[in-house]
C-alpha positions as CSV (number, residue, x, y, z in Angstrom):
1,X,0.0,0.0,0.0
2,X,3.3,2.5,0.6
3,X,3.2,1.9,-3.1
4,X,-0.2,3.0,-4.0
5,X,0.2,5.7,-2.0
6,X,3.3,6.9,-4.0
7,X,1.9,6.7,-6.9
8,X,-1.4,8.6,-5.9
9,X,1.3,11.5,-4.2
10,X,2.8,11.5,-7.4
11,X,0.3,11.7,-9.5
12,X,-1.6,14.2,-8.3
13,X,1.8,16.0,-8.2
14,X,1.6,16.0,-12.0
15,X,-2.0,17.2,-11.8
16,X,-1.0,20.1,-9.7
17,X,1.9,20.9,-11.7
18,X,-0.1,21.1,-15.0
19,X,-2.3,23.5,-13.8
20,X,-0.3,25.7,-12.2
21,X,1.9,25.5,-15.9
22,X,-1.3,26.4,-17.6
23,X,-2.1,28.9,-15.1
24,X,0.9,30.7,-15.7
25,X,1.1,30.4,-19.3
26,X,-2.1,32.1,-19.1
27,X,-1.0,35.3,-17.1
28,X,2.4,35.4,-19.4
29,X,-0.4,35.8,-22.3
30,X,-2.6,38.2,-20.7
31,X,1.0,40.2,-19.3
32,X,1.5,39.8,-23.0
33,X,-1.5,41.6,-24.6
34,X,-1.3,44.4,-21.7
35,X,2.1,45.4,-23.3
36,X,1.1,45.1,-26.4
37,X,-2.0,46.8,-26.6
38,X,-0.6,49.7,-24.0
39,X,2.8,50.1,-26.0
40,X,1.8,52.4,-29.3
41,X,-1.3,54.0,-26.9
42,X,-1.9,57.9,-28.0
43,X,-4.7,60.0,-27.0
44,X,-7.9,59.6,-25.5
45,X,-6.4,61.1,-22.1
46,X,-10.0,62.0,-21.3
47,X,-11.1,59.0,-20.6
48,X,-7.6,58.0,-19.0
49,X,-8.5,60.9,-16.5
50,X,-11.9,59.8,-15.9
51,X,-10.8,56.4,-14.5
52,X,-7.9,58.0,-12.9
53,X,-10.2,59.9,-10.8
54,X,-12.7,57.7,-10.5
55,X,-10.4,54.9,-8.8
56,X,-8.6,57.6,-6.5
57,X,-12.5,58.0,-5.5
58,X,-14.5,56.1,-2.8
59,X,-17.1,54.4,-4.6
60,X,-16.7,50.8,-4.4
61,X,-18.7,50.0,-7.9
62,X,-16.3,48.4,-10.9
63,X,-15.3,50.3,-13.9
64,X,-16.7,49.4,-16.8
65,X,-15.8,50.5,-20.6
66,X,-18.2,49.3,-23.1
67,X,-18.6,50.2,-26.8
68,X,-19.1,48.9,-30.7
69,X,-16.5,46.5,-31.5
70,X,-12.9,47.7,-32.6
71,X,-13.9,51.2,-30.8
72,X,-10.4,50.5,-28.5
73,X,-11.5,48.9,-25.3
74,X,-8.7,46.3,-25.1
75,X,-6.1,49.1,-25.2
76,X,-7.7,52.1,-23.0
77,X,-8.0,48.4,-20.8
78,X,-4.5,47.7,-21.0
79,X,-3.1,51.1,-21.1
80,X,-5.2,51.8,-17.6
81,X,-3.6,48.4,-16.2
82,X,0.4,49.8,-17.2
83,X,-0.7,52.8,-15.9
84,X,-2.5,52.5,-12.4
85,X,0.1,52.4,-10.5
86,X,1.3,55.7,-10.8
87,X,-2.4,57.1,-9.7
88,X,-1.4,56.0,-6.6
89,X,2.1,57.5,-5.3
90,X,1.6,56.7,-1.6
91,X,3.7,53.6,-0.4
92,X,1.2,52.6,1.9
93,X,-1.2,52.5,-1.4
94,X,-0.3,49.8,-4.3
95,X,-3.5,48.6,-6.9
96,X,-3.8,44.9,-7.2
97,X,-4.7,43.9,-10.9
98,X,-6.6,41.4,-11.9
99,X,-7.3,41.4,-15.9
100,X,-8.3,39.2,-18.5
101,X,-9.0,39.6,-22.4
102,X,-11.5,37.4,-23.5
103,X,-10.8,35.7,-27.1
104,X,-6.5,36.3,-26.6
105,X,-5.7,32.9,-25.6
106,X,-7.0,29.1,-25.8
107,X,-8.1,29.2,-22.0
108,X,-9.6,32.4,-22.3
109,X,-11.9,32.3,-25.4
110,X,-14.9,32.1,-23.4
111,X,-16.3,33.0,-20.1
112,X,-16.9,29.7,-18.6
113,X,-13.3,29.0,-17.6
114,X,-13.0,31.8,-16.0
């Protein structure tokens, strides 16, 4: 039975070890489309502003950008996410971002596995 037992351990071992390597496969990709959508960004500081101040505010309610398709969403999105950190120069004070582009990556091209 020490035997069946090592094999179980190792096994799910493996299991673990495959998720967590598609887990961070995954953030490398979304890391991935944050730099590349944020990298060429121009303009549109309005709306930058807007969410600026809105997230140095005290409502608790989520952003949310919507809009027709191809409008930009994805890169105001990723250029906010390089950005946020410097809305917030205290070092008591550091965003935690959590972000993921639907339709970038196998694991991410539809809501359910999220």
């Amino acid at each position: 039975n020490t035997s069946s037992s090592s094999l179980l351990f190792i096994s799910n071992f493996f299991i673990i070890l495959l998720f967590f390597t598609r887990l961070f496969t995954e953030i490398l990709q979304q890391l991935h489309v944050v730099n590349y959508f944020s990298q060429d960004f121009q303009g549109r500081t309005e709306i930058l502003d807007r969410v600026c101040h809105y997230t140095q505010g005290t409502s608790r309610q989520p952003v949310v950008l919507w809009g027709e398709g191809g409008c930009g969403k994805s890169s105001i999105l990723a250029k906010i996410v390089s950005d946020c950190t410097s809305w917030f120069p205290s070092k008591n004070c550091s965003p935690i971002r959590i972000v993921r582009f639907l339709g970038t990556s196998p694991d991410s091209s539809s809501v359910g596995p999220l």
